[in-house]
C-alpha positions in Angstrom: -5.3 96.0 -11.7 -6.3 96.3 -8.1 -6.8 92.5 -6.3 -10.2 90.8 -5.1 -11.5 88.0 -3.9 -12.7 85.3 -6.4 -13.2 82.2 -4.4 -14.2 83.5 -1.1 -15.4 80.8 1.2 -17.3 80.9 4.4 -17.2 77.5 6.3 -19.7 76.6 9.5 -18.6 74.2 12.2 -21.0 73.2 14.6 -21.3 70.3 17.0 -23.8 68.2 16.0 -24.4 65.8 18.5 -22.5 64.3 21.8 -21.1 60.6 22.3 -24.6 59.4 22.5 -26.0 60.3 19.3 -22.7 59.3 17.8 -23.1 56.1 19.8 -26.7 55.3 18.4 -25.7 56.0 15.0 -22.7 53.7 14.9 -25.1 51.5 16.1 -28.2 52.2 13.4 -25.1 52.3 10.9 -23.8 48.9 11.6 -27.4 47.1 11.6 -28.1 48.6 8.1 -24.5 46.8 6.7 -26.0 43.7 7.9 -29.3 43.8 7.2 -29.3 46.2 3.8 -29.2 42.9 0.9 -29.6 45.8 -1.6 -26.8 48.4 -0.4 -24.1 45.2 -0.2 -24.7 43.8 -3.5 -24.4 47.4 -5.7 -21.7 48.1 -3.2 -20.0 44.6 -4.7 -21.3 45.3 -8.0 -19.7 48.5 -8.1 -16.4 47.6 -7.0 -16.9 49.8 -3.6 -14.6 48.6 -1.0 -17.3 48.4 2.2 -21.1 49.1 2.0 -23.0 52.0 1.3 -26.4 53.0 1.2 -26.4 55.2 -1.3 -28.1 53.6 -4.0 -30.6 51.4 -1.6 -32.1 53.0 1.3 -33.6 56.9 0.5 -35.6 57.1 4.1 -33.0 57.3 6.7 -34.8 59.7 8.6 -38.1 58.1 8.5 -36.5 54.5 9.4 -34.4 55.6 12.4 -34.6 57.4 15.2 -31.2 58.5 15.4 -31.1 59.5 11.7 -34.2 61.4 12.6 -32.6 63.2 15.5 -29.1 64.3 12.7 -31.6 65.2 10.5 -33.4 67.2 12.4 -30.1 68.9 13.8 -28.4 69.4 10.2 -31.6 71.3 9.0 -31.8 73.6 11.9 -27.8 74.3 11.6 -28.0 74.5 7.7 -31.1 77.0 8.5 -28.8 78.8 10.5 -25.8 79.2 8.1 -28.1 80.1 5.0 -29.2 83.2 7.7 -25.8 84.3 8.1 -24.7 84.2 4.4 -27.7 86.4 4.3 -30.3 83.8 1.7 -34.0 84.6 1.1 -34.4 80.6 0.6 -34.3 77.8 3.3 -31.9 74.8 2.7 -33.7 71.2 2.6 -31.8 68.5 3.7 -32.0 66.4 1.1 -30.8 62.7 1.3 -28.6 61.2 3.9 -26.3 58.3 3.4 -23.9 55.9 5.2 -20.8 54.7 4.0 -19.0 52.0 6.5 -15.0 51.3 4.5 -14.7 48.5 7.4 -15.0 48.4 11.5 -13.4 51.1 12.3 -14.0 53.9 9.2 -17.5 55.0 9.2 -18.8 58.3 7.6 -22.4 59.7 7.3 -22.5 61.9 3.9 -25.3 64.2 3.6 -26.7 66.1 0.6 -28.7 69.6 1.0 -30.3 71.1 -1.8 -32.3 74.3 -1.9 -34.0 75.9 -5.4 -32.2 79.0 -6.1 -29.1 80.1 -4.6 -28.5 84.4 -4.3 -26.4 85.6 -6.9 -23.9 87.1 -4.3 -23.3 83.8 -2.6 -20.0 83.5 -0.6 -20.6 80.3 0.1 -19.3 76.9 -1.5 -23.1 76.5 -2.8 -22.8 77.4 -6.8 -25.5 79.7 -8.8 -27.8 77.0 -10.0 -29.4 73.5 -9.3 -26.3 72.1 -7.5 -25.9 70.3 -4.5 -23.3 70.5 -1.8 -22.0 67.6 0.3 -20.6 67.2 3.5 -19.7 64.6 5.8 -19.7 64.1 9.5 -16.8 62.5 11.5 -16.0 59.3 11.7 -18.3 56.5 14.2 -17.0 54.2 15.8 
């Protein structure tokens, strides 16, 4: 029986954005804990140790400029990677959410979805309506 790849996986690293946009969203990202009623009590309710926004805000982009600006970049990069794996459909960026742990441990978590994926995908991106997720580095 002659070896082959079964879980290949291509990976794409790009930088994003510079100390400023990294700077505006800790900013944007710290405002929403405080003023986000709705993302601190299912946060509580849920046992979650910190706040998220999953469950309470769906319109990053639209509410901030700096979201706006990281959405803006993710799509063009996650444009770029479905090129290079060689996909006839466009990725669509399609929530982004915060999740701040405490002060100093702040991730962004992003979901993109498209509507069919290639049947030779080498990607981490499954045949089928699934989503991928990936998270930015830490804000401070």
């Amino acid at each position: 029986m002659a070896a082959r790849s079964l879980f290949a996986t291509r990976l794409y690293e790009a930088d994003i954005g510079g100390g400023v946009l990294l700077a505006e969203l800790a900013h944007s990202i710290r405002s929403l804990a405080e003023d986000d009623e709705a993302g601190r009590r299912w946060s509580k309710e849920h046992g979650y140790a910190g706040y998220t926004s999953y469950a309470s805000l769906d319109d990053l982009p639209k509410r901030d400029p700096a979201f706006r600006t990281l959405a803006g970049r993710l799509s063009r990069h996650a444009r770029g990677f479905a090129r290079d794996l060689g996909w006839e459909v466009k990725p669509k960026l399609d929530s982004l959410w915060v999740n701040q742990l405490g002060a100093e441990a702040t991730t962004l978590a992003t979901s993109t979805r498209t509507a069919s994926y290639p049947e030779r995908s080498t990607s981490k991106f499954r045949q089928g309506p699934a989503r991928s997720v990936s998270r930015t580095r830490a804000c401070r």
